[in-house]
Backbone as CSV, one residue per row, in Angstrom:
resi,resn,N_x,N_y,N_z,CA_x,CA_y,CA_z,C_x,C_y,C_z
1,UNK,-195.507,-56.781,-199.235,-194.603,-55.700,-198.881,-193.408,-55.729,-199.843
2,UNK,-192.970,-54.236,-200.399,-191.736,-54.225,-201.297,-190.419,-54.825,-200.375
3,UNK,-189.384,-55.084,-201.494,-188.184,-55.380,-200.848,-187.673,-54.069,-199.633
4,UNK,-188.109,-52.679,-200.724,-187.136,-51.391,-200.353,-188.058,-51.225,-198.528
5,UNK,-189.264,-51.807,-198.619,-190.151,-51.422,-197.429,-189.745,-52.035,-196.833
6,UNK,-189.478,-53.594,-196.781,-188.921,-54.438,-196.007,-187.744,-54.338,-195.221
7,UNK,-186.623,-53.120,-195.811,-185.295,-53.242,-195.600,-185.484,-51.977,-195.200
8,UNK,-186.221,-50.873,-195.301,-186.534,-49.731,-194.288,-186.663,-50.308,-192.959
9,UNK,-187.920,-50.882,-192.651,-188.086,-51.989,-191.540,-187.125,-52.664,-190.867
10,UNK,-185.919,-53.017,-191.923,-185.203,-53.906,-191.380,-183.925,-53.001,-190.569
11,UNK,-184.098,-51.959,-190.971,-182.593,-50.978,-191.031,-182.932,-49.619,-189.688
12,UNK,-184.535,-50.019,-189.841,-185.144,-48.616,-189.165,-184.193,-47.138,-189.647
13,UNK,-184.914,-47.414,-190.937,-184.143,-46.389,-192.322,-183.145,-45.496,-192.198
14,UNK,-181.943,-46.207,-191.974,-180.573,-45.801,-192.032,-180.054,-46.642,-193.040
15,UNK,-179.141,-46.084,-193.381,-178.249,-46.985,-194.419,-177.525,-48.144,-192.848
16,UNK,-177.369,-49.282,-193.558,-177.235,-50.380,-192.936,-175.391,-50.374,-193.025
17,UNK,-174.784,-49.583,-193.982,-173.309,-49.478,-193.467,-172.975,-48.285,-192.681
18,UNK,-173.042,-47.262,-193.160,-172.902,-46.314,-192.402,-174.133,-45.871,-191.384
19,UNK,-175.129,-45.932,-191.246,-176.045,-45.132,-190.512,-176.460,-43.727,-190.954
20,UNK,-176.205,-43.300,-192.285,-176.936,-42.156,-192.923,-178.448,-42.501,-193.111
21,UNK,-179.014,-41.249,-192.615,-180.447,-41.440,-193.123,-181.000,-40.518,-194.293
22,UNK,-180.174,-40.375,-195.221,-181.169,-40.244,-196.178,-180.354,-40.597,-197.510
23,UNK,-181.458,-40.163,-198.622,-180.678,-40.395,-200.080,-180.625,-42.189,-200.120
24,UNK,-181.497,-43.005,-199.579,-181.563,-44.508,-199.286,-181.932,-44.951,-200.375
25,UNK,-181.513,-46.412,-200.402,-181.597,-46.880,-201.883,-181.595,-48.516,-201.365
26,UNK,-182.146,-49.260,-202.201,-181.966,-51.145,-201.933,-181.005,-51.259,-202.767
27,UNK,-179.820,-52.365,-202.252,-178.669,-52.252,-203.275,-178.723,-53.745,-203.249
28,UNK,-178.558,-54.376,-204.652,-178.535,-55.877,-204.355,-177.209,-56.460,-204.590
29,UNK,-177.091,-57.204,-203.490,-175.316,-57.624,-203.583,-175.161,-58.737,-204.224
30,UNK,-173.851,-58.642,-204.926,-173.847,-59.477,-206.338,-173.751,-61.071,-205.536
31,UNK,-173.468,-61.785,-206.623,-173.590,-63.516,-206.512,-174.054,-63.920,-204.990
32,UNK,-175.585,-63.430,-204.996,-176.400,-63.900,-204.157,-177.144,-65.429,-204.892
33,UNK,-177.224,-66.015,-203.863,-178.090,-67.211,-204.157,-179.836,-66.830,-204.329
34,UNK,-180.050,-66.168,-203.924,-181.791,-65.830,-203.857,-181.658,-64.374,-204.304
35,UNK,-183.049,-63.728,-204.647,-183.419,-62.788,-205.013,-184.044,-61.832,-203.945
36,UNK,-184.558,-62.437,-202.976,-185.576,-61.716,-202.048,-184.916,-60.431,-201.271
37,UNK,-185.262,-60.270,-200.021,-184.824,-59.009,-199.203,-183.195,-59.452,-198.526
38,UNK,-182.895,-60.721,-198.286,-181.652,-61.584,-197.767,-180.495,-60.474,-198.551
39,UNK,-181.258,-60.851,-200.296,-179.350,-60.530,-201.057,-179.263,-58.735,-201.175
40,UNK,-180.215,-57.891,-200.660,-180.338,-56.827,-200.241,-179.864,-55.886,-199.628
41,UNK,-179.374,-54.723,-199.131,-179.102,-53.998,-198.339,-179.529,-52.550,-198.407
42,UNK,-180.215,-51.641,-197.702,-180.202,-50.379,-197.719,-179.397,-49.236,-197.224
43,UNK,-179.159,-48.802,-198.457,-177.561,-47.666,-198.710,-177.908,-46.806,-198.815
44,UNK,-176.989,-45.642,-198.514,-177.252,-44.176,-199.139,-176.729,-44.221,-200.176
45,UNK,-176.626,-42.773,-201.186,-176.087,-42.671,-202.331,-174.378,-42.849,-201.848
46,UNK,-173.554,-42.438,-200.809,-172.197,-42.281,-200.801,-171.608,-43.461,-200.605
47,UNK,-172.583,-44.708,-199.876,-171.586,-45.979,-199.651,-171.704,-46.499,-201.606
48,UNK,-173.142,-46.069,-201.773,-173.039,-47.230,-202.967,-172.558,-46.590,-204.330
49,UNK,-172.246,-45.461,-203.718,-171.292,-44.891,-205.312,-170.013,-45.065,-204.780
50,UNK,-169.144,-45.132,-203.875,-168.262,-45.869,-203.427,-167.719,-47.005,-203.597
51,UNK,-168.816,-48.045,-203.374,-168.766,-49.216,-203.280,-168.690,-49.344,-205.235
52,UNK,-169.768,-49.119,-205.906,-169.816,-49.362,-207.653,-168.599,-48.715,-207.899
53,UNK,-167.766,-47.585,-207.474,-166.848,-47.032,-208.708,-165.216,-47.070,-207.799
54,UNK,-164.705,-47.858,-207.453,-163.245,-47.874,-206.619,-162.388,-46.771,-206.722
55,UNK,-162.129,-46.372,-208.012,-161.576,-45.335,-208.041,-162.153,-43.735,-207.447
56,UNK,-163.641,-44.192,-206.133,-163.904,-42.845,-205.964,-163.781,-43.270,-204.764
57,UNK,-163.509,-43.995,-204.033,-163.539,-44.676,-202.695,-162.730,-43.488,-201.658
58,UNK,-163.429,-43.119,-200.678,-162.597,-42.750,-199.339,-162.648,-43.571,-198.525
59,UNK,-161.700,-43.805,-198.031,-161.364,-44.612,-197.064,-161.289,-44.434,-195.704
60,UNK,-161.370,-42.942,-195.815,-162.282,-42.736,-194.376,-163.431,-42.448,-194.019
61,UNK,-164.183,-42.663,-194.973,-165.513,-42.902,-194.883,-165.959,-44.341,-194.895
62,UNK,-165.547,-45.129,-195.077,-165.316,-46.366,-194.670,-164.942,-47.215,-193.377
63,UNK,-164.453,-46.378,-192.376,-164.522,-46.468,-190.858,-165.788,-47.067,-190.283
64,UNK,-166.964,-46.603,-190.629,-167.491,-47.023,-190.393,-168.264,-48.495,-189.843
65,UNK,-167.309,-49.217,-190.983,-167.610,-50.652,-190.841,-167.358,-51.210,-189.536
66,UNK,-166.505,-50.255,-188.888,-166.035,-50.966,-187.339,-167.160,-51.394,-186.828
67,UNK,-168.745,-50.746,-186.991,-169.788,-51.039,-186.282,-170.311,-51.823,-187.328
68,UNK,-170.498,-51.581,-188.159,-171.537,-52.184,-189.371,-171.193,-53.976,-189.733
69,UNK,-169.912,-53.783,-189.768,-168.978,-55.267,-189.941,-169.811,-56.599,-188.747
70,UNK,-170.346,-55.625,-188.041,-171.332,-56.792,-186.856,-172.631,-56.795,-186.918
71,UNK,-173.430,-56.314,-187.825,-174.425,-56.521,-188.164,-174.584,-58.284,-188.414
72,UNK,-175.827,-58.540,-187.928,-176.535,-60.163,-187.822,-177.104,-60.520,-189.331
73,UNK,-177.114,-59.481,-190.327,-177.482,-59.842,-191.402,-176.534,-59.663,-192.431
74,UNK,-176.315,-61.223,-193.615,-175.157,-61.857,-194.110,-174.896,-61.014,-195.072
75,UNK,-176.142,-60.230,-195.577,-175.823,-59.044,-196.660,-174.957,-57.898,-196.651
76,UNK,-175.019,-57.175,-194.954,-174.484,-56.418,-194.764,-172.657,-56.564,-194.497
77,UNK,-172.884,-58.393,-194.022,-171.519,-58.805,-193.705,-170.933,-58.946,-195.051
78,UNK,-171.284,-59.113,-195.592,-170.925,-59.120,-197.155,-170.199,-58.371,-197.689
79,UNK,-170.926,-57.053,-197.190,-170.404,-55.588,-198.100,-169.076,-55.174,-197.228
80,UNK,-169.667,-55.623,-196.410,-168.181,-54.883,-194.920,-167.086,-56.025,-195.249
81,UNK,-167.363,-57.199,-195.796,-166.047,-58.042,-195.880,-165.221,-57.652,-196.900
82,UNK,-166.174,-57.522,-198.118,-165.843,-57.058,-199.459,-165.111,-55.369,-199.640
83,UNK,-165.714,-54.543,-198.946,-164.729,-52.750,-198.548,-163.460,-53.200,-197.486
84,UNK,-163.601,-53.941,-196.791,-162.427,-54.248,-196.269,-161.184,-54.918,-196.718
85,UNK,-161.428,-56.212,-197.482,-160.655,-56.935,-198.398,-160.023,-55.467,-199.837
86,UNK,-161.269,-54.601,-199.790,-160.366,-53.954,-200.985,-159.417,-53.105,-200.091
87,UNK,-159.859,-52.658,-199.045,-159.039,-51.538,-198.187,-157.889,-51.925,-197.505
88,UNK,-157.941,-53.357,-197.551,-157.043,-53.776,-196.525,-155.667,-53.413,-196.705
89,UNK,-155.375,-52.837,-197.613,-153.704,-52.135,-197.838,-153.418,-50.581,-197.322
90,UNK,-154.508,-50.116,-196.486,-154.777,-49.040,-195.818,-154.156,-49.357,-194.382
91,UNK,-153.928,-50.613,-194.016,-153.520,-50.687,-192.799,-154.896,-51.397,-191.354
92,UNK,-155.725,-50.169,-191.229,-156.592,-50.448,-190.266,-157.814,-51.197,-190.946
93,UNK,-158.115,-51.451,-191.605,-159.086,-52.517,-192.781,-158.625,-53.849,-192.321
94,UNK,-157.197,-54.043,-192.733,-156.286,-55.568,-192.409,-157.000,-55.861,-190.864
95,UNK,-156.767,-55.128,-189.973,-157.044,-55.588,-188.534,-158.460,-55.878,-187.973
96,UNK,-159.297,-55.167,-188.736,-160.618,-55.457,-189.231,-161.261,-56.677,-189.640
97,UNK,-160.755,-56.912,-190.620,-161.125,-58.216,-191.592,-160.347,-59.300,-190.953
98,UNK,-159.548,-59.189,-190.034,-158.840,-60.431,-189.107,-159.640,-60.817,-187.657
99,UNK,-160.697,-59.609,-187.928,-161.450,-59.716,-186.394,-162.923,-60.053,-187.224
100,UNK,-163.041,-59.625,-188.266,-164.457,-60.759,-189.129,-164.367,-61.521,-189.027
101,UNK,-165.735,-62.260,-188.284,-165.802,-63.875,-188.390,-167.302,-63.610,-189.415
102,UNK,-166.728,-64.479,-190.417,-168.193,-65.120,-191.416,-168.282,-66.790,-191.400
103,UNK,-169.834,-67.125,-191.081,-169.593,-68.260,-191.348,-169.399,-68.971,-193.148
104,UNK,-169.011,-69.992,-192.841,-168.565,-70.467,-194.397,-169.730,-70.497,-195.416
105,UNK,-170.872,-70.030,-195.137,-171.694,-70.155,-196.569,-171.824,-68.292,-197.027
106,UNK,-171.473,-67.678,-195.809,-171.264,-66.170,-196.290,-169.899,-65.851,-196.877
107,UNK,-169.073,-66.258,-195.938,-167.394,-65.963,-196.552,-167.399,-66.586,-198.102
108,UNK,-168.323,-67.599,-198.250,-168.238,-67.982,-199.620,-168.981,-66.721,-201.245
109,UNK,-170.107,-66.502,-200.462,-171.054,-65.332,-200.793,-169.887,-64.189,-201.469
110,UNK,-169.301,-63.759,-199.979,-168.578,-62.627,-200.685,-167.143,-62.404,-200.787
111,UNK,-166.566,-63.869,-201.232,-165.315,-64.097,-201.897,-165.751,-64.405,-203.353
112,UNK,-166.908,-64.843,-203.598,-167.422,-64.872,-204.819,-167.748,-63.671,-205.139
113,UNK,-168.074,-62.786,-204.799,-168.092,-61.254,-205.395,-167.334,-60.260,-205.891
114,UNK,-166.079,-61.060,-205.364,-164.926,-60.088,-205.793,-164.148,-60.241,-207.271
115,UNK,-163.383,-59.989,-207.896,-163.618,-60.221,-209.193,-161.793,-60.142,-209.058
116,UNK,-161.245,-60.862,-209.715,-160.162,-61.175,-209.636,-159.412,-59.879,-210.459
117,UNK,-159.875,-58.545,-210.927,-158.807,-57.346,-211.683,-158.696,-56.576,-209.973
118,UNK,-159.172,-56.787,-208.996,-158.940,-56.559,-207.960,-157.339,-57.112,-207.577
119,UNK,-157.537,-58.062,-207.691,-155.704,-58.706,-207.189,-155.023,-57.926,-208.441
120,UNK,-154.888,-57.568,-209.412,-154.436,-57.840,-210.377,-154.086,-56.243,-210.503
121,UNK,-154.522,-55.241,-209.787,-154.461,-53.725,-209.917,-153.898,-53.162,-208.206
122,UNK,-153.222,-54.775,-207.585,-153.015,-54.161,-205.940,-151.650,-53.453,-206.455
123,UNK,-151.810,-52.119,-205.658,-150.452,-51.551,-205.841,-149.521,-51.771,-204.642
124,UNK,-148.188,-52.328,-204.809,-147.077,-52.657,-203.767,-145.812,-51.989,-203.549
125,UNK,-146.112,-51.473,-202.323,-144.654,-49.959,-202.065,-143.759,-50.889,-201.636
126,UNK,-142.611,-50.037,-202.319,-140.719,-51.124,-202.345,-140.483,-49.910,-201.540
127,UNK,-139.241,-50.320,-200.845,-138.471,-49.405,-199.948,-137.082,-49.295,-201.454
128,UNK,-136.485,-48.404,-200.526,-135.311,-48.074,-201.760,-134.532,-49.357,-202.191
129,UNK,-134.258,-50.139,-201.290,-133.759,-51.343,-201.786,-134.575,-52.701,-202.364
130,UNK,-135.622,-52.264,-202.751,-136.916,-53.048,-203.195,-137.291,-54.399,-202.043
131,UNK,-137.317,-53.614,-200.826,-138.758,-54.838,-200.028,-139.622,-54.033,-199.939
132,UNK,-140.676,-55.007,-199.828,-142.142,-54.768,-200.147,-142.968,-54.164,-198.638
133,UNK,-142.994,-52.727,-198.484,-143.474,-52.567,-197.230,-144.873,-52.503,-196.823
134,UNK,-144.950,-52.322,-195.658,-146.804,-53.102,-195.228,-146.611,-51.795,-194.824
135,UNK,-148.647,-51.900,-194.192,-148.690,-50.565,-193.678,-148.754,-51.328,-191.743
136,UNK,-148.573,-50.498,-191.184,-147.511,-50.482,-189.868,-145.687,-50.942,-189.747
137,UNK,-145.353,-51.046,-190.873,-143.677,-51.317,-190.828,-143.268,-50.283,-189.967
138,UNK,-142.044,-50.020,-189.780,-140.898,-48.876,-189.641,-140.133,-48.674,-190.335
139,UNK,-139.597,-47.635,-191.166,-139.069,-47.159,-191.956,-137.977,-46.323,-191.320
140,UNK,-136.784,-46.128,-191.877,-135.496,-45.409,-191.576,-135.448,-44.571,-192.835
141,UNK,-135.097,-42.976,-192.878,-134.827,-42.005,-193.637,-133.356,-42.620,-194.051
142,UNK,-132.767,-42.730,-194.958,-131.358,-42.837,-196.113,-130.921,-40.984,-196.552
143,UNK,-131.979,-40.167,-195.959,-130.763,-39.402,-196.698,-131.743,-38.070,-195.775
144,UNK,-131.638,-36.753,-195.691,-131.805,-35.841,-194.642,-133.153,-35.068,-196.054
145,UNK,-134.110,-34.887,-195.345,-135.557,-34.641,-196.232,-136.137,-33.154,-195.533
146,UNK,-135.923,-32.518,-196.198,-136.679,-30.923,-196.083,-137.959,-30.941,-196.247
147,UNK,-138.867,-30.918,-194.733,-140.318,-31.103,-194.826,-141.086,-29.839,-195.311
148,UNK,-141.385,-29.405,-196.496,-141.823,-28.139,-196.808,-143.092,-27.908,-195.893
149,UNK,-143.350,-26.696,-195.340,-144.435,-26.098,-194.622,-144.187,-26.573,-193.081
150,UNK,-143.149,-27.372,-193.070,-143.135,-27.230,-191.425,-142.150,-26.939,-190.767
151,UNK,-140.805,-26.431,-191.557,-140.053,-25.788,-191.704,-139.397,-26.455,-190.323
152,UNK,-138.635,-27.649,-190.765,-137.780,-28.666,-189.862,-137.409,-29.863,-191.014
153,UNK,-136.093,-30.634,-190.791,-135.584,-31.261,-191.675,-135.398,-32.318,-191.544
154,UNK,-135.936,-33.408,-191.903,-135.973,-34.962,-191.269,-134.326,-35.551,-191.449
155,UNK,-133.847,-35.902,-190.723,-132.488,-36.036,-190.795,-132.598,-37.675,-191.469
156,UNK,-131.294,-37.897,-191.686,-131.020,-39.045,-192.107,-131.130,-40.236,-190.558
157,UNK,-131.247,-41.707,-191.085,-131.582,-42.468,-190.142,-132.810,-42.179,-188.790
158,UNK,-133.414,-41.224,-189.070,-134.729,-40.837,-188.052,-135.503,-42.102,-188.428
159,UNK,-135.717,-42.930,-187.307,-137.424,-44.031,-187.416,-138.539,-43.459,-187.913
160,UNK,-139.257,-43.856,-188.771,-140.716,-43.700,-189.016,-142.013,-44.756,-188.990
161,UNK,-141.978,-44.743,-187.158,-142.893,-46.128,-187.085,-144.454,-46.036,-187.539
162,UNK,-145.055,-47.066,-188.305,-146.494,-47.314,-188.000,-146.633,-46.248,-189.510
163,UNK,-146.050,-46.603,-190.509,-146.171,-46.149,-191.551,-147.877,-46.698,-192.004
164,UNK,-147.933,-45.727,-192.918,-149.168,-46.207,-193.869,-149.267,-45.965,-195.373
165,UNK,-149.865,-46.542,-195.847,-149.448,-47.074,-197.473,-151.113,-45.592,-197.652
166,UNK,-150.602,-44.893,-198.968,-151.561,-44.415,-199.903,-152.072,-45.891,-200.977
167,UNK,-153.602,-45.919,-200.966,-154.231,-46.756,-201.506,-154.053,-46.632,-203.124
168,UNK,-153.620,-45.531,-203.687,-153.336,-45.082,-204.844,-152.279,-44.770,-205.709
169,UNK,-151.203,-44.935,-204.536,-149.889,-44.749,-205.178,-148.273,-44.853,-204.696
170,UNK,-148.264,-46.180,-204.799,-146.863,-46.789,-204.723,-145.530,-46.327,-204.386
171,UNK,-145.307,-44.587,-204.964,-144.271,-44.097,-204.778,-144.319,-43.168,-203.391
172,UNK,-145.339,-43.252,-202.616,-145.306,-42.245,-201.348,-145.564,-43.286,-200.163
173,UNK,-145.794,-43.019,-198.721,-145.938,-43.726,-197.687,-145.695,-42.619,-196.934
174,UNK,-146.906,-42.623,-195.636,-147.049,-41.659,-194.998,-146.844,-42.202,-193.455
175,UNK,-146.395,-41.177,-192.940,-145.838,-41.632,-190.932,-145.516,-40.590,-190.542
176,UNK,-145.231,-40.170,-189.119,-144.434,-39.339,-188.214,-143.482,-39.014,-188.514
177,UNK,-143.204,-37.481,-188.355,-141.878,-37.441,-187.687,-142.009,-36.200,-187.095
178,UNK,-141.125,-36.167,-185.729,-141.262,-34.969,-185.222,-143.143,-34.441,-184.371
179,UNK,-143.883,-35.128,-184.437,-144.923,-35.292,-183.927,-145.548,-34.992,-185.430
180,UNK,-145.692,-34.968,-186.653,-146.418,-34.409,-187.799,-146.326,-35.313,-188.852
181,UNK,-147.279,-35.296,-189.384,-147.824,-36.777,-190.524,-147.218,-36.185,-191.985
182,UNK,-146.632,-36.693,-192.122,-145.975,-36.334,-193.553,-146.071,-37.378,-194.347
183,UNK,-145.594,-36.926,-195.993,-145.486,-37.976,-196.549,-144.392,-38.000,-197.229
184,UNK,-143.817,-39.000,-197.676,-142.451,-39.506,-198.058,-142.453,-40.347,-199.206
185,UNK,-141.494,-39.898,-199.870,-141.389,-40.895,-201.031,-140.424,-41.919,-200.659
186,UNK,-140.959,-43.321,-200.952,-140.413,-44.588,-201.114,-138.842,-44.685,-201.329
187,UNK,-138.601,-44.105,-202.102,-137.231,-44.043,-202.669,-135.800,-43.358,-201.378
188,UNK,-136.772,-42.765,-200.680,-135.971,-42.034,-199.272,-136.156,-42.971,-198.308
189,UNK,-136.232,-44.020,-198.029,-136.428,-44.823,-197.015,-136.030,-46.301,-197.053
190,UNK,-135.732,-47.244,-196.124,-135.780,-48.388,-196.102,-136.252,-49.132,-195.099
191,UNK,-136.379,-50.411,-195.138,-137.601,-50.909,-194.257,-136.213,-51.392,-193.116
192,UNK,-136.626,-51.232,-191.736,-136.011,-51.516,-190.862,-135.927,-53.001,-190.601
C-alpha cells in the first residue's frame, strides 16, 4: 500500500489539519527520523501552501488547530506545534501552544524543524514610550484619535483592553473602543 493510500485511510480523506476534503496531498514533515507514513501528513493545497510560504499565512485559517492540535498522531502534532509557535504573536496561538502537551521525542521532532530566520524576522510592537507590548495587554490612548468611517473620536486616556498584535507589522495594534475593532498606531498609545 502507497504512503498517500495509507494516510487517506488514516485521515478518512480529510486533510488531517483542517478537515478539508479535497485538493489532498501527502506532505512530509521535515527532520523526521524515518521515511514511512509516521513523518507524513495529508493536506489540502491551503494548509500546505500556507505552511511552505509564511508570508502567505492567514491566521485565521489556522484556528483550526484548536481541534487538530489533539490529534494521536506525532506528525500532525508536529505541524500544529510548528503554525502555532510561528503564530504565537497573534495572541490566541500563545494560549494554544501552552495547552500542547508533546511528549519529549516529538517536541524534539518539531523544535528541530523550525529554522532559526524565524526568531530572527519576529516583529516587536513598542508603545510610544518603547515597551514591548503583547497581544492581550491594555493600552491607554496619549492623545484624542478620529476613527475614520465610524464617525466617533477616541478620546485621550480611553482603555484599550485585550489588544492584538498584526503578525506583519509593528507600527499598528488592534482592540476596542466604543464596542468596534479598530486599529491604532503604536505611536498613539502606551502600555498601561
Amino acid at each position: 500500500m502507497s504512503i498517500e493510500q495509507e494516510l487517506l485511510n488514516r485521515s478518512e480523506s480529510q486533510c488531517e489539519l483542517c478537515g478539508a476534503g479535497n485538493g489532498l496531498s501527502s506532505f512530509e514533515v521535515a527532520a523526521s527520523t524515518t521515511q514511512d507514513v509516521d513523518a507524513h501528513i495529508l493536506t489540502c493545497n491551503t494548509c500546505k501552501t500556507q505552511f511552505e510560504n509564511p508570508d502567505q499565512v492567514d491566521p485565521n485559517h489556522w484556528r483550526c488547530l484548536n481541534d487538530s492540535m489533539w490529534s494521536t498522531v506525532p506528525a500532525v502534532q508536529v505541524i500544529a506545534w510548528r503554525m502555532l509557535d510561528r503564530l504565537k504573536d497573534e495572541g490566541w496561538p500563545a494560549d494554544l501552544l501552552d495547552m500542547l502537551y508533546l511528549d519529549d521525542e516529538t517536541l524534539t521532532w518539531a523544535k528541530a524543524g523550525v529554522t532559526e530566520d524565524d526568531d530572527t524576522d519576529t516583529i516587536v510592537h513598542k508603545d510610544s514610550n518603547g515597551a514591548t507590548l503583547q497581544a492581550g495587554d491594555t493600552v491607554v490612548l496619549i492623545k484624542d484619535l478620529n476613527v475614520k468611517g465610524a464617525g466617533f473620536t477616541a478620546k485621550r486616556g480611553t482603555a484599550v483592553r485585550n489588544i492584538n498584535l498584526p503578525y506583519d507589522d509593528a507600527t499598528h495594534i488592534e482592540g476596542k473602543v466604543n464596542g468596534q475593532t479598530i486599529y491604532i498606531l503604536t505611536q498613539f498609545v502606551k502600555k498601561n
